[in-house]
N, C-alpha and C positions, 0 to 999 in steps of 0.2 A: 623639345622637352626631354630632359633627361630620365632614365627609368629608374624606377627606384623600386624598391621591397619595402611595405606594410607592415610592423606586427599587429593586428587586431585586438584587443585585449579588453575583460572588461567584467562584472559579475556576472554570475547568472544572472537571467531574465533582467537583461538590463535595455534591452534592444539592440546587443551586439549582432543579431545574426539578421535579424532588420536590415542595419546601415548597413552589413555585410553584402547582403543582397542588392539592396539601392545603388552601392558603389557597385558591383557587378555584375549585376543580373541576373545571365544565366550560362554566363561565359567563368565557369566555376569547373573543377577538377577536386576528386576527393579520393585520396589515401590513406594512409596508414604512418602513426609515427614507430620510426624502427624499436621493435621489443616490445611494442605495448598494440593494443587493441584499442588505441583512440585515435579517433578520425581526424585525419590532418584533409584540410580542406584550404584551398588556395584558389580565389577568385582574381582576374585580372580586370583593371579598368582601361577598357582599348583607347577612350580619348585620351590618355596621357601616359599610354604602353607602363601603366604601376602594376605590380604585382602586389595583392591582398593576401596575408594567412591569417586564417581567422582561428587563432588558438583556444583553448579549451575555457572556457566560461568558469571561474575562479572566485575567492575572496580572497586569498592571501596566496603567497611564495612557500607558505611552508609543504614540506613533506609528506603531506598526510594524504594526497591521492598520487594516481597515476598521471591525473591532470594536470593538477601542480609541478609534478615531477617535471614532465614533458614543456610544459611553457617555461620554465627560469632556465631548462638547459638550454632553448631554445636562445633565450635572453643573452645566456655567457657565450654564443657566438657572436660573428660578424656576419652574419650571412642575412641582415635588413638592414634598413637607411635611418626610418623613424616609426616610432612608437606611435599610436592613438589608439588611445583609452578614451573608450567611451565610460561614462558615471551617468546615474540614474538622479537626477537633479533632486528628485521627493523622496530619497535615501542619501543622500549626502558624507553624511558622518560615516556614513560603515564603504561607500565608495572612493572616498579618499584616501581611507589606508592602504589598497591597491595602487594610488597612484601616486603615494609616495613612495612605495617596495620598488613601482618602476622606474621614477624617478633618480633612484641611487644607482642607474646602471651608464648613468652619463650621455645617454644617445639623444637625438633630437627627439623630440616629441610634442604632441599635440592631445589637449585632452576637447572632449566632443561632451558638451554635460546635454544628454538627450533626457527628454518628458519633461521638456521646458513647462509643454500645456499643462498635465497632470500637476505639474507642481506647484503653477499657481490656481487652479484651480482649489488647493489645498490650502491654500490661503499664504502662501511663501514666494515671496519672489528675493533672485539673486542676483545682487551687484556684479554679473562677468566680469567687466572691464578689470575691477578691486580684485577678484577671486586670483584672476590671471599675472595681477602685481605679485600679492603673497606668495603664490606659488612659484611664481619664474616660468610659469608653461604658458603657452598661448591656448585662453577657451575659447569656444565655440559654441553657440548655444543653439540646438536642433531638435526639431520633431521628425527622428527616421521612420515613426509608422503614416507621418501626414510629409516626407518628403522634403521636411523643411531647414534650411541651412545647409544644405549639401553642398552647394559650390561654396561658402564660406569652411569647411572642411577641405575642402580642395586645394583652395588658397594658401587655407593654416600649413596644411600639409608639403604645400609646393617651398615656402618659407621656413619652417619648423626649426625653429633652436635648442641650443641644448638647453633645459633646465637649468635657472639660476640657482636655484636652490635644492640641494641634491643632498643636504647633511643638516639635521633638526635634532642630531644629538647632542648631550655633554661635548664640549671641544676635547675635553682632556680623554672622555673617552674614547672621543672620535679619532684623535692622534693616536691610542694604543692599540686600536681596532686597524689603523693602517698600516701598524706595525708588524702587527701579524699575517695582514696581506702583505708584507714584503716575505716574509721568511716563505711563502707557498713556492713550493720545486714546479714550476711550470713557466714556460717563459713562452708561451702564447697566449698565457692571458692579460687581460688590457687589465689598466690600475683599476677602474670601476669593477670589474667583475672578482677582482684579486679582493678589493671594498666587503664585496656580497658573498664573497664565500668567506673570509674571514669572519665576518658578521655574524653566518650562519654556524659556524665551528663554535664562536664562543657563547650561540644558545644554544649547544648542544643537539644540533641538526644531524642524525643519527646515519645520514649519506654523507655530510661531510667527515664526520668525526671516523668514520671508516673507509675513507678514501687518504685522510692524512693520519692514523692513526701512528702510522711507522714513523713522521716525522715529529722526533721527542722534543723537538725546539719549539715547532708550535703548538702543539702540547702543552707544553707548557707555559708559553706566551699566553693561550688562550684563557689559561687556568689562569692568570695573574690578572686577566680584565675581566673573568668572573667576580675574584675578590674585589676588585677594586669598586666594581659595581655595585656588590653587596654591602661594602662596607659602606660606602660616600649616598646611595638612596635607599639602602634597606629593605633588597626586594633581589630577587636572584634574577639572572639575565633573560630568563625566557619572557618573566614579566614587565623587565626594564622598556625592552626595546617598543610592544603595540603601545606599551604607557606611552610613552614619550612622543611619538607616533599621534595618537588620541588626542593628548595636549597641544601640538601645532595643531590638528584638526579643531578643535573648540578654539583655539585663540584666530583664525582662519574666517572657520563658520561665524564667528562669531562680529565679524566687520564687514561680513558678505552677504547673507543674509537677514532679511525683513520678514521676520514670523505673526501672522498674526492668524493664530489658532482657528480651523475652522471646525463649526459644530459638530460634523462628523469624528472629525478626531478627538475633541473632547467628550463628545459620548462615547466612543469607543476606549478612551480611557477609564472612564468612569466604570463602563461596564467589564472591564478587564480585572477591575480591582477586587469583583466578585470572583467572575468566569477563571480569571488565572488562581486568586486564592491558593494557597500549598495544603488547607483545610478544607475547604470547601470545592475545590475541583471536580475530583472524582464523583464525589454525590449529587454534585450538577448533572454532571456526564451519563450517571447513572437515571437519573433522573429525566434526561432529558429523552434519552433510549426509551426510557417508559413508556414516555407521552408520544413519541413518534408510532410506536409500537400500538398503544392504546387509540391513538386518535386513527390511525390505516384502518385498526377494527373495527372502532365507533363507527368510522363512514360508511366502511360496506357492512357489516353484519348485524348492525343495532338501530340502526339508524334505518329507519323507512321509507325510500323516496320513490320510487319508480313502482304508477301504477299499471294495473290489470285486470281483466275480468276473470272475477272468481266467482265461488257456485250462489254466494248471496252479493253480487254486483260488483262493481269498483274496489277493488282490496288493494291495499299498498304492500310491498316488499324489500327488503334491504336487496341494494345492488349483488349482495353474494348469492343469495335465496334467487335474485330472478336469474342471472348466469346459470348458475345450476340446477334448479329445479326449472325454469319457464325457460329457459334457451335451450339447455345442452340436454336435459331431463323430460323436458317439453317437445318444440319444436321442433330440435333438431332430431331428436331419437323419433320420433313419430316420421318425422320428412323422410330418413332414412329408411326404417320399416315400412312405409309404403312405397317406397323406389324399389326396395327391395321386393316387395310382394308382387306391385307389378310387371315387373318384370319376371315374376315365375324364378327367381332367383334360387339355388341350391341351400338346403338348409344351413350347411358351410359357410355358408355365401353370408346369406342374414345375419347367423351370430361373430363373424369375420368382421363385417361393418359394426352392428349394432353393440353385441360386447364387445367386440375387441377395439377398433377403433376409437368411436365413439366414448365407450366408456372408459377406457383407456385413455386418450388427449383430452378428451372432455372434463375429464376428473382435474390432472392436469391445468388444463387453460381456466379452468373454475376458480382457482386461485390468483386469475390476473389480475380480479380488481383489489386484493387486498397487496399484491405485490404492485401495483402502481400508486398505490398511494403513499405505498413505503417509498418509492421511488421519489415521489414527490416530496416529502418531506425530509428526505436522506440530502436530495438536491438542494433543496433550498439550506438545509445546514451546511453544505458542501458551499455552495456561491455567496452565502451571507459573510464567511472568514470562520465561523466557531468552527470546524474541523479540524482547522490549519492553528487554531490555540489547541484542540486536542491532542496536538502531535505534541506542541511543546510540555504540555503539561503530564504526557506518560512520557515524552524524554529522561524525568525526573526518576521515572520508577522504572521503565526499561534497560538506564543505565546502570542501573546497582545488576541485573540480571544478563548482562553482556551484549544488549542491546542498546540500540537508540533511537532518538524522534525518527530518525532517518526510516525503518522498520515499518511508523505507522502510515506513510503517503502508501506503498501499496495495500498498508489494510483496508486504508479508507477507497481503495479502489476495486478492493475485493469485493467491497458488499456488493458491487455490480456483478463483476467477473472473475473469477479466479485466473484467467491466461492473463489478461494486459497485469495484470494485480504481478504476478511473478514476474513477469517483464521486467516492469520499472524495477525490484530491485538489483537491476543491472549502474543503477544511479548509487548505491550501497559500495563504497570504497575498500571498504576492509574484506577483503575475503570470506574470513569467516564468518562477519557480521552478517553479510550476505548469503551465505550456506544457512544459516540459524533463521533467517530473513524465510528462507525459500520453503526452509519446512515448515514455519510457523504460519506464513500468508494463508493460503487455505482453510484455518482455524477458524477465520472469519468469516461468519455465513454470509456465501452469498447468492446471489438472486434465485439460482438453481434449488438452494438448500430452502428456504422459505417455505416452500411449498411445502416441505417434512413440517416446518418448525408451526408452520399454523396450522397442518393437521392433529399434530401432537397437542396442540394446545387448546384445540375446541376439541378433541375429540376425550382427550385423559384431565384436562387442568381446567374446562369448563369456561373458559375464558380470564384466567387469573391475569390480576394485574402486575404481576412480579414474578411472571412467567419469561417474557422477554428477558429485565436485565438480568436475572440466573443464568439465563444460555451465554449472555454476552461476558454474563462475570464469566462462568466456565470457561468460557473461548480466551481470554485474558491471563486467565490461571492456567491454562493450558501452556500459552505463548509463553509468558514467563517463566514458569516452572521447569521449559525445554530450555529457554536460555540457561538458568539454574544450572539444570545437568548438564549439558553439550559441553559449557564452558569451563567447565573443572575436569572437562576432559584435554588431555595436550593434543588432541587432531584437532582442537578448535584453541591455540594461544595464539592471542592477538589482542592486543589495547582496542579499546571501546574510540571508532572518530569520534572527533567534536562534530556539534552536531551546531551547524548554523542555518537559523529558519528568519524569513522575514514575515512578520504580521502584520497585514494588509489591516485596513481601518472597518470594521462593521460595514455595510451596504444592504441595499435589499436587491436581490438582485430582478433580473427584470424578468415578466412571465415566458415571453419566449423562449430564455435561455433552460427556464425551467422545464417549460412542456418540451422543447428538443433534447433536454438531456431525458427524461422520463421518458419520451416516445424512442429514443435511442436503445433505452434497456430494455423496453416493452418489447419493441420488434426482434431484439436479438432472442428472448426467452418463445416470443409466437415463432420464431423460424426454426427455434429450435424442437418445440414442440411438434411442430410440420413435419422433420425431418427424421433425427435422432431416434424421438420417442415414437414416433408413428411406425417406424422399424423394427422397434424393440417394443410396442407391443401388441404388435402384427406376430413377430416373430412366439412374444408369452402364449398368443391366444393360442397359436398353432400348436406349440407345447402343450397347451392346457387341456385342448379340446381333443387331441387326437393321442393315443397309444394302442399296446399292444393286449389283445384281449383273446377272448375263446375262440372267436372266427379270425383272429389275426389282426392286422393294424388297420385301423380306420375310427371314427371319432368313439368317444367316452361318453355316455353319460354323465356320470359321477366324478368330477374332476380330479377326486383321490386316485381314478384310474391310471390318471394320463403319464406323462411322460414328464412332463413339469415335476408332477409329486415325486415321479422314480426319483428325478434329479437333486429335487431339495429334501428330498428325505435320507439322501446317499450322503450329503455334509451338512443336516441341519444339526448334528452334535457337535459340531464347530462352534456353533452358538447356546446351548444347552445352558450353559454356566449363567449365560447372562440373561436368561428369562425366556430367551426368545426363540427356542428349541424347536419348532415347527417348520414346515418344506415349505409354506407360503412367505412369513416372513424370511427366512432363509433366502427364496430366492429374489426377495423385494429387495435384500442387505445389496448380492449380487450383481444385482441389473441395475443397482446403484452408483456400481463402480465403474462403470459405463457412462453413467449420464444422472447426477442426483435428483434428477423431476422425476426418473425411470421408480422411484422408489413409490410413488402416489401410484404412478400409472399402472403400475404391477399390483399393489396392493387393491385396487380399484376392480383391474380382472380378474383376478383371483379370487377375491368376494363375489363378485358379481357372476363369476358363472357357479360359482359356490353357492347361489339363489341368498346370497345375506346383502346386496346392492345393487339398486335398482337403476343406480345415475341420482346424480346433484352430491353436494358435495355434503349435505345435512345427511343425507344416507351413510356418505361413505364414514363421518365422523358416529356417527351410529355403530354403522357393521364395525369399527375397527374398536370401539369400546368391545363390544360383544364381542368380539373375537380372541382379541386380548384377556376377557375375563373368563370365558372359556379355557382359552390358554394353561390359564392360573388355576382352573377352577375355584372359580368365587362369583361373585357380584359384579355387576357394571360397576356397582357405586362404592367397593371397593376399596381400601386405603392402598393397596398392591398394585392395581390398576398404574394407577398416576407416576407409581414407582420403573414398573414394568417399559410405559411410554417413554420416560426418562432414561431408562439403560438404548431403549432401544433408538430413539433421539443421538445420546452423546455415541454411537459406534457409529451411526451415518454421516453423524457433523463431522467428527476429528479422526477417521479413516481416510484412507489415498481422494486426493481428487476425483474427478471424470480424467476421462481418455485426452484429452484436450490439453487440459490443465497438468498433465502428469508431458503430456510430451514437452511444455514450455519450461517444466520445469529443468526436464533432462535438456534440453540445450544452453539452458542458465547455468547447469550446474558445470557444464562441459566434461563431462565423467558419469560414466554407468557406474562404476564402484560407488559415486554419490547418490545416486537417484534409487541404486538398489537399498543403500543404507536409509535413505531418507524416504521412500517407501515403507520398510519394515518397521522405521521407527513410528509413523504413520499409526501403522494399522497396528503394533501393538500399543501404542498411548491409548486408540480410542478402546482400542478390547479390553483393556485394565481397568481406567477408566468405568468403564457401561458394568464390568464386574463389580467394583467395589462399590457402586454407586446401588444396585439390583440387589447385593449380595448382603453387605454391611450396611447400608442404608434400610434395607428390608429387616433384620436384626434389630439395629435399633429402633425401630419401626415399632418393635413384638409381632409384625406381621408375616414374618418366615420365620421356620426352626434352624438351628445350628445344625452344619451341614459338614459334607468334606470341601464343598465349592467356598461356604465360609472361612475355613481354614486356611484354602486359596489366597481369598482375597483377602485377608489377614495378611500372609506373607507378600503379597502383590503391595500393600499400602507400608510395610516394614521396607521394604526396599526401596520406595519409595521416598521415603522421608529419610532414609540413609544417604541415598543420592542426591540429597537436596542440602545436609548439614554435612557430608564428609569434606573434606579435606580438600584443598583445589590443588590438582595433580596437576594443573600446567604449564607450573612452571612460572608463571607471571607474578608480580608483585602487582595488588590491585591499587589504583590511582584512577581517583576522578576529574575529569575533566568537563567542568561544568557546559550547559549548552546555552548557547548565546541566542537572544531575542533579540529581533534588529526589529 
């Protein structure tokens, strides 16, 4: 058997890296392609000594990643035998214009159309044999995740021809297009490849047109089969060529294919026709945030299911009421106090456990059940498909803002986590898309942040129903507002990618997937509550309870004494402006930026040795009313109140991440110069922000007087709006480039 080289090729998620594995196992090697940061991985198949390169998972030849880049240069060598492109058989149409880009390169090849099952499950099945006429390739039809047609791959591949059919354009344009591959100064490249860069020069392929810019001949060749394009189908070259493209594909599909709709897909059209709407979208979306929001609440805090003995017999409880008051308030604070008692334990010792601990995680883990049902509902919007239409449907409006769909896959990852969330936008091609990406991810609360955002909201907003999507709109307004700015700055010029998504058909998905995705978040937030916060507010109590007095240092009574208050009373005029001028809140802001559940925990011990909370979380929503209105001096019930919660809400949501989240960022960003800039921009958005919203909001309110901090944020919201209508400094002529629904 002779050896031969592989190119692998094929869309994303098409089950290229499946068959990749199938054919070889785990006798794989994985590198680096020269000048770029994308993983070149070469697997070998030992029974017929082939080499496998499994190139970067694509939809098209063009220029627009790194990926792209690196596969077609890959293509303009000789250095493989034969081509197989795997195609996703229940995508078709948008898989075969990849297999015609490779087709024009003239080498053997072999196409593999894999999720044979899937696709007729769908109600479609395909004529191979016919597929394999039109095209000139030899198919293969295979299930790589069940194993299926492999040695028919083997076969094709041992045989492989070149493509019959390798030219689906105009003739006459096709003769002037080879014309200009002759005038190319390079006399190692083959006619095919001479084909594919000529092609590329006269769409205006902005690596080729800067590699031959010098040569004025084809220049100008190029320029005479743009006109001639223009003039003979009425359409300028960049749109001549996937048209043309598109039309072999339908007239193709269209003799190979046996469609007959199944009812999944046409309900998922039907319901598209609302959910996608260009009017109705967003107030779905808003909408639907509501009710995810509402129903997490409905179940644990309204709703009364879980009985107990109470002082007149059998009483019932919402799930939030027994965690907190009959578990962590109950139970456990009692179990603890007499561990503690018997044992003759040091009075240190007891308020060590019982406030600090305890009422410290307890507070904390008291919010698990309205944070698992978020989960649950979040997941099931996530595996049903409507998430993956909310990406397409703010592509629309991300894109006018220097953003794209591309932006929201890690937001929709964030509501879990903030690190994996910044990760993925390592998937984000454009440089600065992704710089804009990296500060904006965070904006979106996630599972950390919760715990603030349903304190805030029973504790100042009483359980309003249009408390949710305000934070969500804010986080929104936030994201776009920095695209806004960032991008009419020139440290961020750079074209908007296309943005290509494919949308899966509605499903329901199945319970298992559900409770493992939901137990997945659960336990990451309890571990983290175990570890992080048990540290941090082990470490508050010690602060709290102990400083320097008349006999010297040893515990406080009075927790104004301690060391804690030294500390937040030393920068609580940091926050002065924004309502929240006090050492307790001050040091909640802090130990926030540590770990954002640190914000409950601390405000939790802090009350509680301050004798305003007792444990459960109905207290702590109490004490922090009281405390707040105090703050204010006014009323719990208050119009200032609810304002107050709100400044002090938006500077925890849209200041720096946790410690976690901030290092994932600095390794994405590859640059301290970016992490310090995108920090500071951080924490002044949310500090501006929490002012104007505390400052001017309270103003128009009539419930604060005109102040010098008003003045402030008068000029803080002029600047504001200037840097959002000035002028775009960078340089770039704006063009859109609409986003594609496959």
């Amino acid at each position: 058997m002779s050896q031969k080289t592989i190119a692998l090729l094929g869309n994303q998620n098409c089950g290229k890296t499946t068959l990749f594995n199938v054919l070889t196992g785990s006798n794989q090697y994985v590198g680096n392609w020269p000048g770029v940061t994308v993983d070149k991985v070469i697997g070998k198949i030992s029974s017929k000594d082939w080499d496998v390169v499994d190139l970067p998972g694509l939809y098209s030849l063009s220029p627009y990643s790194p990926e792209e880049i690196v596969s077609r240069n890959y293509l303009l060598t000789d250095d493989y035998d034969v081509i197989l492109n795997i195609v996703d058989a229940s995508h078709l149409e948008r898989s075969l214009s990849l297999t015609l880009e490779l087709a024009a390169f003239g080498k053997p090849m072999v196409v593999a159309l894999n999720m044979i099952d899937v696709m007729e499950k769908s109600g479609i099945k395909i004529d191979v044999d016919k597929l394999s006429e039109k095209l000139g390739i030899r198919v293969v039809d295979i299930s790589a995740s069940n194993r299926l047609g492999i040695d028919k791959v083997l076969d094709a591949v041992s045989n492989a021809q070149v493509p019959a059919v390798t030219n689906f354009f105009d003739e006459d344009i096709s003769a002037k297009i080879d014309e200009v591959g002759k005038l190319l100064d390079d006399a190692k490249l083959s006619a095919s490849a001479r084909r594919f860069i000529a092609t590329g020069i006269v769409q205006n392929d902005e690596i080729y047109l800067e590699d031959y810019k010098s040569s004025e001949k084809v220049m100008i060749a190029a320029s005479r089969v743009r006109n001639d394009i223009e003039g003979k189908f009425n359409t300028d070259a960049q749109s001549y060529f996937p048209q043309a493209r598109y039309q072999f594909i339908d007239s193709v599909i269209e003799e190979c294919k046996i469609s007959t709709e199944s009812k999944t897909c046409m309900l998922s059209k039907a319901i598209d026709k609302v959910v996608l709407n260009r009017f109705l979208a967003l107030p779905i979306f808003f909408i639907v945030v509501s009710l995810v929001y509402y129903g997490a609440m409905y179940f644990t805090s309204y709703l009364e299911l879980i009985p107990f003995e109470g002082e007149e017999g059998t009483e019932y409880a919402t799930i939030t009421d027994w965690v907190n008051d009959n578990l962590f308030g109950g139970y456990v604070t009692d179990a603890v106090a007499k561990l503690c008692e018997n044992a003759a334990a040091p009075e240190w010792l007891s308020s060590l456990a019982v406030d600090g601990v305890v009422g410290g995680v307890g507070a904390v883990l008291g919010f698990l059940p309205q944070i698992a049902f978020l989960f649950l509902f979040l997941s099931f919007l996530e595996q049903s498909g409507y998430m993956t239409r909310v990406a397409f449907v703010l592509d629309r409006i991300f894109r006018k803002f220097g953003l794209s769909g591309r932006n929201f896959i890690p937001m929709v990852i964030a509501t879990g986590c903030g690190v994996p969330a910044l990760m993925a936008n390592k998937t984000i091609d454009n440089i600065n898309e992704r710089r804009i990406g990296l500060i904006t991810t965070t904006f979106i609360p996630c599972s950390a942040k919760l715990p603030i955002i349903t304190m805030i909201f029973a504790s100042c907003f009483d359980g309003a129903w249009w408390f949710a999507p305000m934070v969500y709109a804010l986080a929104i307004f936030s994201i776009v507002a920095t695209g806004i700015i960032l991008k009419k700055n020139r440290a961020f010029k750079e074209e908007v990618s296309p943005f290509v998504m494919e949308i899966p058909d509605y499903h329901l998905p199945t319970i298992n997937n559900i409770l493992k995705a939901v137990y997945e978040r659960c336990r990451a937030f309890v571990i983290k509550a175990g570890t992080i916060i048990f540290a941090v507010v082990v470490i508050i109590w010690f602060l709290a309870s102990f400083g320097f007095g008349e006999e010297g240092f040893g515990m406080v009574e009075n927790v104004d004494s301690s060391m804690l208050a030294a500390i937040g009373s030393a920068l609580c005029f940091i926050f002065a402006p924004l309502g929240f001028g006090s050492w307790q809140a001050t040091v909640a802001v802090v130990n926030g930026l540590l770990a954002k559940e640190n914000v409950v925990g601390t405000m939790a011990v802090v009350l509680g040795l301050d004798g305003e909370f007792e444990g459960g979380e109905a207290d702590l929503n109490t004490a922090l009313t009281q405390y707040f209105a105090d703050m204010l001096g006014v009323e719990p019930t208050a119009a200032l109140v609810p304002l107050l919660g709100l400044s002090f809400l938006a500077f925890n949501m849209w200041s720096v991440p946790c410690v976690a989240a901030l290092g994932a960022m600095k390794r994405q960003l590859g640059s301290t110069k970016w992490w310090i800039f995108a920090m500071t921009y951080m924490c002044v958005w949310a500090y501006c922000l929490a002012l104007v919203i505390f400052r001017i909001g309270g103003l128009v309110m009539g419930v604060l007087p005109f102040s010098f901090y008003t003045v402030v944020a008068f000029i803080v919201l002029g600047v504001f709006v200037y840097l959002l209508v000035r002028k775009d400094n960078s340089g770039l002529t704006p063009i859109r480039i609409p986003s594609r629904q496959v």
